[in-house]
C-alpha positions as CSV (number, residue, x, y, z in Angstrom):
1,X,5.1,-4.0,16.2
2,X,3.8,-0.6,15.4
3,X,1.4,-0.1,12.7
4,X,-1.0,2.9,11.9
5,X,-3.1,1.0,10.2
6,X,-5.2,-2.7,9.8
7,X,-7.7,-4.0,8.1
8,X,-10.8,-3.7,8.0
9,X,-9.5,-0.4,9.1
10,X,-7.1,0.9,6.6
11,X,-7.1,3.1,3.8
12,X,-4.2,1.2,1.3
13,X,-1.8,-1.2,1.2
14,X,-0.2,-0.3,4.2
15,X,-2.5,-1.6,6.2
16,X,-3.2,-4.7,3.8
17,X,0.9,-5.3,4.0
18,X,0.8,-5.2,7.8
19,X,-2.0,-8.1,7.9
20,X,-0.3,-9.9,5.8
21,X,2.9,-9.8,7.4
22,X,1.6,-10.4,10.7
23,X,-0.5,-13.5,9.2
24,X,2.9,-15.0,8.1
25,X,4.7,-14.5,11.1
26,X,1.7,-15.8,13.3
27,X,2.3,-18.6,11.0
28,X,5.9,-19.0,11.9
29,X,5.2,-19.0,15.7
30,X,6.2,-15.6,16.3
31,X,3.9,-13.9,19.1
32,X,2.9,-10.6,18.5
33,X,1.6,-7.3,20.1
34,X,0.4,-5.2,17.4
35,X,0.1,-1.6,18.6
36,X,-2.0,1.1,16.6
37,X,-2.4,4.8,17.8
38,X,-6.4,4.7,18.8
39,X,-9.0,2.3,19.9
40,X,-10.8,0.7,17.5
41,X,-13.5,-2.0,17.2
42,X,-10.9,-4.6,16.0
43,X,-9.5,-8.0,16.8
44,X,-6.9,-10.7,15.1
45,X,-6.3,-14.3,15.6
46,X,-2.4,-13.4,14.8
47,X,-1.6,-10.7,16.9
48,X,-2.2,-9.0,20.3
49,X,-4.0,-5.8,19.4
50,X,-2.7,-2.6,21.8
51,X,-4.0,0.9,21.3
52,X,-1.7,3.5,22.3
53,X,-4.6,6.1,23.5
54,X,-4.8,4.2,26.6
55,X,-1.1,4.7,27.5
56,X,-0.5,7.6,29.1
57,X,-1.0,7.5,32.7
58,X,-2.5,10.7,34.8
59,X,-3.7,11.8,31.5
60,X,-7.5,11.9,29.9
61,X,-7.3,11.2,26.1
62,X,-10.5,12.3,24.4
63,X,-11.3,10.6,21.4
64,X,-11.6,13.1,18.5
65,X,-12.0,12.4,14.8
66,X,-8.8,12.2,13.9
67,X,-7.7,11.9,10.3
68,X,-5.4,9.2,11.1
69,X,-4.6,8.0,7.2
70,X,-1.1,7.2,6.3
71,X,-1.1,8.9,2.8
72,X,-2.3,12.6,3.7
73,X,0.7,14.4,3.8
74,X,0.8,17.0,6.9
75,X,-0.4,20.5,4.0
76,X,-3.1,18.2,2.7
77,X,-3.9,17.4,6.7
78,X,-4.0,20.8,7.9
79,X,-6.3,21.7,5.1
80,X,-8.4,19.4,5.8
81,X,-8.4,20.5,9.3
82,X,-8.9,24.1,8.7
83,X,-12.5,23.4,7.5
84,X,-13.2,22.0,10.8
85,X,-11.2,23.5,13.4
86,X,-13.9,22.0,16.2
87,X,-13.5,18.7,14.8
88,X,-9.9,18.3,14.0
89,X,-7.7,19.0,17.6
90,X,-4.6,17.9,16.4
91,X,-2.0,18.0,13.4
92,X,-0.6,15.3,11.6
93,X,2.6,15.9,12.9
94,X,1.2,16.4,16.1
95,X,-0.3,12.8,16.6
96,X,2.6,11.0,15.5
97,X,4.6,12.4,18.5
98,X,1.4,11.9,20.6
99,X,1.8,8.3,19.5
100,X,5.9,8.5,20.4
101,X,5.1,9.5,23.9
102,X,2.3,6.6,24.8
103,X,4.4,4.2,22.7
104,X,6.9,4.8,25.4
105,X,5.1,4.2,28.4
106,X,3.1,0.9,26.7
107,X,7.1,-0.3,26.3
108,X,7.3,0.5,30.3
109,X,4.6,-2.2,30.5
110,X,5.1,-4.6,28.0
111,X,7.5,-7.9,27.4
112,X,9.4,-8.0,24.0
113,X,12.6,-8.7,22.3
114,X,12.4,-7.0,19.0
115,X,10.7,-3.4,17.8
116,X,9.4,-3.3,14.4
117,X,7.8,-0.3,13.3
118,X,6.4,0.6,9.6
119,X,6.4,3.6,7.7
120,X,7.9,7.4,9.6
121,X,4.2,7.8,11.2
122,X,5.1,4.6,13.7
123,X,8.9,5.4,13.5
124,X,8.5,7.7,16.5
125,X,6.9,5.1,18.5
126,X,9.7,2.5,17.4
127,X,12.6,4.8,18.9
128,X,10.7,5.9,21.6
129,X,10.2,2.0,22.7
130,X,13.8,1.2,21.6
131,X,14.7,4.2,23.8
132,X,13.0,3.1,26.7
133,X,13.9,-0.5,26.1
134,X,16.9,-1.1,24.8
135,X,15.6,-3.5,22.4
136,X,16.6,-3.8,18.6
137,X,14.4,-1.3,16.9
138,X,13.6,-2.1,12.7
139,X,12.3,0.9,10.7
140,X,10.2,-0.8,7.7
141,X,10.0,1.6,4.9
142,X,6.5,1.2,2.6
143,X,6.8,4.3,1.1
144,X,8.6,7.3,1.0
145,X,8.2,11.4,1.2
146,X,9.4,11.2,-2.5
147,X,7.2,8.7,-3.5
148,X,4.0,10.4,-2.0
149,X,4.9,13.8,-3.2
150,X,6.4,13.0,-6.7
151,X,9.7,14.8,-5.3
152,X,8.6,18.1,-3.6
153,X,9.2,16.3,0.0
154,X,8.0,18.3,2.9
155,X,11.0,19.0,5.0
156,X,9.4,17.7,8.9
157,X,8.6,14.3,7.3
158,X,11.6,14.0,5.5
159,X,13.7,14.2,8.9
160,X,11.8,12.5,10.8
161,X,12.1,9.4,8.2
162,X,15.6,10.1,8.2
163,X,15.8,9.6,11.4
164,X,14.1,7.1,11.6
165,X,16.2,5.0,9.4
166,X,19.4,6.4,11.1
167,X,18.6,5.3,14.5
168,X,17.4,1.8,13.6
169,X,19.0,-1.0,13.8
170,X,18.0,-2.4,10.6
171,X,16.3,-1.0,7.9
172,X,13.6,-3.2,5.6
173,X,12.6,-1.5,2.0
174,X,9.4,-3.4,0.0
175,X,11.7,-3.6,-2.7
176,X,15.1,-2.7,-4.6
177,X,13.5,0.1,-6.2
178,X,12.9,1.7,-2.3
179,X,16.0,0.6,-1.1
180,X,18.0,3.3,-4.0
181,X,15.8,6.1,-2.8
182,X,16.6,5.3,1.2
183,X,20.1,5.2,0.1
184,X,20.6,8.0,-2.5
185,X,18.0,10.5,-0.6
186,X,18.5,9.7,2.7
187,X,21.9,8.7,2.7
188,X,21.3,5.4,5.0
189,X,24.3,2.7,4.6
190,X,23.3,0.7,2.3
191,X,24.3,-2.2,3.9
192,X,21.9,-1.7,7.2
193,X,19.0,-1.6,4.7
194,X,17.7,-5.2,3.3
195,X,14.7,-5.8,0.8
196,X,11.9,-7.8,1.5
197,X,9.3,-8.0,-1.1
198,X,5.8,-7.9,0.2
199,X,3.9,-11.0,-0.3
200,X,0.3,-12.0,-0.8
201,X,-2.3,-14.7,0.7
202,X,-2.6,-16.9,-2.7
203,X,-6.2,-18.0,-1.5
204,X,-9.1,-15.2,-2.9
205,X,-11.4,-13.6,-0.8
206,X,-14.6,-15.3,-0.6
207,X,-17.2,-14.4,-3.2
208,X,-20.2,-12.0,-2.0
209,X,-23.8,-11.2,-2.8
210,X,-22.9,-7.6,-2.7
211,X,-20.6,-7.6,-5.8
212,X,-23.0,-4.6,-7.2
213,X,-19.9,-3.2,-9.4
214,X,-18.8,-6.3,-10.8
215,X,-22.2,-7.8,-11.8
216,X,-22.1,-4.7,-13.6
217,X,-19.2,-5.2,-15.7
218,X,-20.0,-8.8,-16.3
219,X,-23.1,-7.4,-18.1
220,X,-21.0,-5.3,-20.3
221,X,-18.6,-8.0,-20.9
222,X,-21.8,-10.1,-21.8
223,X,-22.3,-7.7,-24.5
224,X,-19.1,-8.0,-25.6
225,X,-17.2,-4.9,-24.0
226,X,-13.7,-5.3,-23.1
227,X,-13.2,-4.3,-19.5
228,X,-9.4,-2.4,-18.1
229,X,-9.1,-2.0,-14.4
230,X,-7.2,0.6,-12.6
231,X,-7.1,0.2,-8.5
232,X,-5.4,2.4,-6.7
233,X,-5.3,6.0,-4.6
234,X,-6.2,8.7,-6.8
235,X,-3.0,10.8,-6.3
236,X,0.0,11.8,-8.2
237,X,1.9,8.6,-7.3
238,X,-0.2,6.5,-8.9
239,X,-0.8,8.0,-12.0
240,X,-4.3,7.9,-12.7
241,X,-3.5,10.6,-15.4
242,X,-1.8,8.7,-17.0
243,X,-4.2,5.8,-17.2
244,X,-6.7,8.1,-18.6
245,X,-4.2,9.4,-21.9
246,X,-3.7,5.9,-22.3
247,X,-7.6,5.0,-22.3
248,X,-8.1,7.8,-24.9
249,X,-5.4,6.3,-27.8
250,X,-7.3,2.8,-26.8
251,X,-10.9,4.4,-27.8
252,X,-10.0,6.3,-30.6
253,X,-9.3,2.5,-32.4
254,X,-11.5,0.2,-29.8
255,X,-14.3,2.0,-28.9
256,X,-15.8,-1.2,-27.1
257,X,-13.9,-0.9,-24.3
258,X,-14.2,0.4,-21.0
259,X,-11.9,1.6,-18.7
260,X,-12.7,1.4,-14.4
261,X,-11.3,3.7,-12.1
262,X,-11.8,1.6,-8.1
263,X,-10.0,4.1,-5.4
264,X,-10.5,7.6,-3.9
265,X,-7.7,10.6,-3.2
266,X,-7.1,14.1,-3.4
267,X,-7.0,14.0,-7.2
268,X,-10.1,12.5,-7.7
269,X,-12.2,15.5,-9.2
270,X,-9.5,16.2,-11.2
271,X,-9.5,13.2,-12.9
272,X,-13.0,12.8,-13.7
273,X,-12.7,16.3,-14.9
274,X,-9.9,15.3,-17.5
275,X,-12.3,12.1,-18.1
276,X,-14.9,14.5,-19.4
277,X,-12.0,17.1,-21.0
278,X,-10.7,14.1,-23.0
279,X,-13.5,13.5,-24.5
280,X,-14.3,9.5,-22.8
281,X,-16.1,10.2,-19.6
282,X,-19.2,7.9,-21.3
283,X,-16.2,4.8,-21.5
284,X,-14.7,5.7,-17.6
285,X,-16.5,3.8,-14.7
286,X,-15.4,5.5,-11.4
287,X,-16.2,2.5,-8.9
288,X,-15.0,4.6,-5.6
289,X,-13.0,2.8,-2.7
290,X,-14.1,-0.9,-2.4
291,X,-11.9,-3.8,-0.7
292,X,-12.4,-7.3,0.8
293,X,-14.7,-9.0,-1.5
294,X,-16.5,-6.2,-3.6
295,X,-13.0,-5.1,-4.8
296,X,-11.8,-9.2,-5.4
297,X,-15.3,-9.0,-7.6
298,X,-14.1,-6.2,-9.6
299,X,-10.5,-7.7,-10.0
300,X,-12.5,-11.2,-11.6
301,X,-15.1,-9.2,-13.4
302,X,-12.0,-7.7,-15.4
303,X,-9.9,-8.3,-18.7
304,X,-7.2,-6.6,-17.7
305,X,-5.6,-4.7,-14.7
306,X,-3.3,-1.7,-15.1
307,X,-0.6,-0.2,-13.0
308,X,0.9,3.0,-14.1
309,X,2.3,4.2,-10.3
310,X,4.8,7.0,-11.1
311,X,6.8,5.9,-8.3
312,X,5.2,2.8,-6.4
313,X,7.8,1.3,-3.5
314,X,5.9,-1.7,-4.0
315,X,2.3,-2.5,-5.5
316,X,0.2,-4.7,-4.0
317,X,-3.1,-4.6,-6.1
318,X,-1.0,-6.2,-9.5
319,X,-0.5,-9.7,-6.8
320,X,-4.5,-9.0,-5.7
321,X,-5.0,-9.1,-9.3
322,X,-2.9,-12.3,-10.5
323,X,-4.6,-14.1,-7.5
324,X,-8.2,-13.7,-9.2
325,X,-6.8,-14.5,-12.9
326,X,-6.6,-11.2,-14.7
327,X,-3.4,-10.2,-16.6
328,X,-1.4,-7.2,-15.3
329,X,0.4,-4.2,-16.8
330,X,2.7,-3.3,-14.7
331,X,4.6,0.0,-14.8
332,X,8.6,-0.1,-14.2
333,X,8.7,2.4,-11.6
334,X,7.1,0.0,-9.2
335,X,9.0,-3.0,-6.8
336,X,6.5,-5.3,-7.7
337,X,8.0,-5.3,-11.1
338,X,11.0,-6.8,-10.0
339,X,9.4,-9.8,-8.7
340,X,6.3,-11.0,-11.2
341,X,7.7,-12.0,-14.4
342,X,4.3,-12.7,-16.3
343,X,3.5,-9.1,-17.0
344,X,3.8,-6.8,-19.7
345,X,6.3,-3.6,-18.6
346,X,6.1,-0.2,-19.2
347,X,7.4,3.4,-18.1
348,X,4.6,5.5,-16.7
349,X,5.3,8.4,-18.7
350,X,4.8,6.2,-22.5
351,X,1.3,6.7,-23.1
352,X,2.0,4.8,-26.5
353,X,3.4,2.2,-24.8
354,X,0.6,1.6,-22.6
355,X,-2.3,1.8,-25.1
356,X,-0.2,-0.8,-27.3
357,X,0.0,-2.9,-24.1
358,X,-3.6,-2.6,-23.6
359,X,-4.3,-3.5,-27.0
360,X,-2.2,-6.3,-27.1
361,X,-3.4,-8.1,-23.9
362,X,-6.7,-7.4,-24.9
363,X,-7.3,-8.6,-28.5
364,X,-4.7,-11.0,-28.9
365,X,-6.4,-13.8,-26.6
366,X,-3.2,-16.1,-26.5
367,X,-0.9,-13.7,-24.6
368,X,-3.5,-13.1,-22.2
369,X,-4.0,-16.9,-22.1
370,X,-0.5,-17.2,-21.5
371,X,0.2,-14.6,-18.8
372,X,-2.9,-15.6,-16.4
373,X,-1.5,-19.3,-16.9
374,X,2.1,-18.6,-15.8
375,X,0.9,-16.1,-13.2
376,X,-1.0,-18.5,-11.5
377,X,2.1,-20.8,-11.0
378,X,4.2,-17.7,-10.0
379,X,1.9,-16.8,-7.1
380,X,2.9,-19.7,-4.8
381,X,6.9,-17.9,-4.5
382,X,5.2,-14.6,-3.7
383,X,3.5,-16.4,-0.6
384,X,3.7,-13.3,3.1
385,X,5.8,-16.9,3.9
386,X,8.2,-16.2,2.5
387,X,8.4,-12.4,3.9
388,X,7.9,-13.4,7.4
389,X,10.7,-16.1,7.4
390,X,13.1,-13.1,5.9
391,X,11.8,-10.6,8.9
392,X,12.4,-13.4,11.6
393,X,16.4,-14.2,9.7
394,X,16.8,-10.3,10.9
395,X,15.5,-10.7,14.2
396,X,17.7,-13.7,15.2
397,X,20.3,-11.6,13.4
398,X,20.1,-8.7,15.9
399,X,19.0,-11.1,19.0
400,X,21.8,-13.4,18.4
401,X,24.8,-11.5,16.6
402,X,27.1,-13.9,17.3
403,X,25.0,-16.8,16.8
């Protein structure tokens, strides 16, 4: 399996899915050899870790400080880079087919029966193992070119995940809503490609000492403030704009209410600029990147969680949210929406919508009562169970065709 990220060292939900995944398969006796494109200080009782740096024989890879995150797009990259042309040796672009050629030779050396690679930064690795191999080669789509860039694709990554998806054998989407856009924009067979939801571990993260943020909102909500939640990359995908409008129409009838921001991305001044140009930047708490139990804090410490993704293949953070009892919005340009029922929906784009949403959940305590209730009991059927047993149906598929 080739990933190009895992926790603890990830920067989204990419990296959370591919735990989780690998948990569940683990769980379902499948043996592993996860393979990421550079050493790290990192081990798993699920998997075999591999590190691709250490594949390419007659060659010295030095270790620079690579970039390595799977939602920088290659402009954002090279910008990035330019600042620190010393530091930065390699494009984007250029380390995914660095990882392609080692993936190649660790395939020389290694025993398998099925390639599954996730997202177009590992789908060079997948071919190039299936190429070497022979072996049944799965592209697993977790986002898209159109979902990160809100349309504008760049051209390189948008052929390479075509590609991708062209020369697997399979294709896996996070949801229905992913599957339509691997279909209608990359013309894939809609038959090769099959949804699998992602899933989540229905038992919390461990409570910790160092909760700073949340002991800080549980003082407000001692007060009585009301407490709304957005988690998420602060980029054009998720819409944190769009959170903000909505927080405004909320304030200008609750003004005990305050609205947390938990993430970091390349829009990040710009919101808290908008923050201060609407008029609210006293009611916005920006919290910054947190995970593992700090961020599980921040989900309990909350009255409500809000998702307004403009185009979200999935949406992990609503289940993360469910699991420690707080109600979700949802928006309905995201797959999750298609598989939690206890949610209020809305488009991304209704700001009205949103801040009635808001209100509603908030000050009418019996529909929040009711959704954390009936949430909790929907949690079990959204089990990474129940995704690994649909991967391992596709592998058997493509081991055993006739079978």
């Amino acid at each position: 399996m080739f990933g190009w990220e895992f926790p603890p060292f990830n920067s989204g939900g990419l990296g959370t899915a591919c735990l989780g995944l690998v948990q569940g398969l683990s769980d379902e006796d499948v043996e592993i050899t996860f393979v990421l494109p550079k050493k790290l200080d990192i081990e798993s009782p699920f998997a075999h870790l591999e590190f691709a740096d250490a594949y390419l024989p007659g060659v010295t890879v030095t270790a620079i400080n690579s970039l390595l995150k799977p939602y920088v797009g290659s402009s954002a990259y090279k910008k990035m880079r330019d600042g620190e042309p010393e530091i930065y040796g390699l494009t984007l672009l250029e380390e995914v087919k660095l990882y392609a050629l080692r993936a190649a030779e660790l395939a020389r050396n290694e025993a398998f029966d099925v390639i599954h690679a996730h997202d177009w930064l590992s789908f060079g690795a997948g071919l190039a193992a299936k190429h070497m191999s022979g072996k049944p080669f799965i592209a697993h789509v977790h986002a898209t070119e159109f979902d990160r860039t809100g349309g504008g694709a760049n051209k390189e990554i948008y052929e390479m995940e075509k590609y991708g998806m062209q020369e697997a054998d399979v294709v896996v989407t996070v949801s229905d809503f992913t599957k339509r856009i691997v279909v209608d924009r990359y013309g894939i067979f809609p038959r090769k490609v099959h949804v699998i939801h992602n899933g989540i571990d229905i038992v919390p993260v461990g409570r910790s000492e160092g909760e700073q943020e949340a002991l800080r909102l549980k003082a407000l909500k001692a007060s009585g403030k009301k407490i709304v939640l957005f988690v998420g990359r602060l980029t054009l995908q998720k819409g944190p704009d769009y959170f903000l409008r909505a927080a405004r129409r909320v304030l200008e009838v609750y003004p005990d209410v305050y609205f947390v921001i938990a993430g970091s991305g390349d829009m990040e001044w710009q919101i808290m600029r908008e923050a201060a140009w609407l008029g609210i930047s006293d009611k916005v708490i920006f919290a910054g990147f947190l995970r593992g139990p700090e961020l599980e804090g921040l989900y309990r410490a909350a009255d409500l969680y809000v998702m307004t993704s403009v185009s979200e293949p999935f949406g992990l953070t609503a289940l993360e949210a469910m699991r420690n009892g707080t109600p979700v919005i949802l928006s309905k340009q995201s797959g999750v929406s298609e598989v939690v029922h206890n949610a209020l929906k809305v488009d991304f784009w209704d700001i009205d919508a949103i801040a009635d949403a808001i209100v509603g959940m908030l000050f009418h305590k019996p529909l929040a009562a009711e959704m954390r209730e009936n949430a909790s009991k929907e949690l079990p059927s959204l089990s990474w169970k129940h995704a690994a047993r649909a991967c391992i149906t596709i592998y058997k598929q493509l081991l055993y065709p006739l079978g």
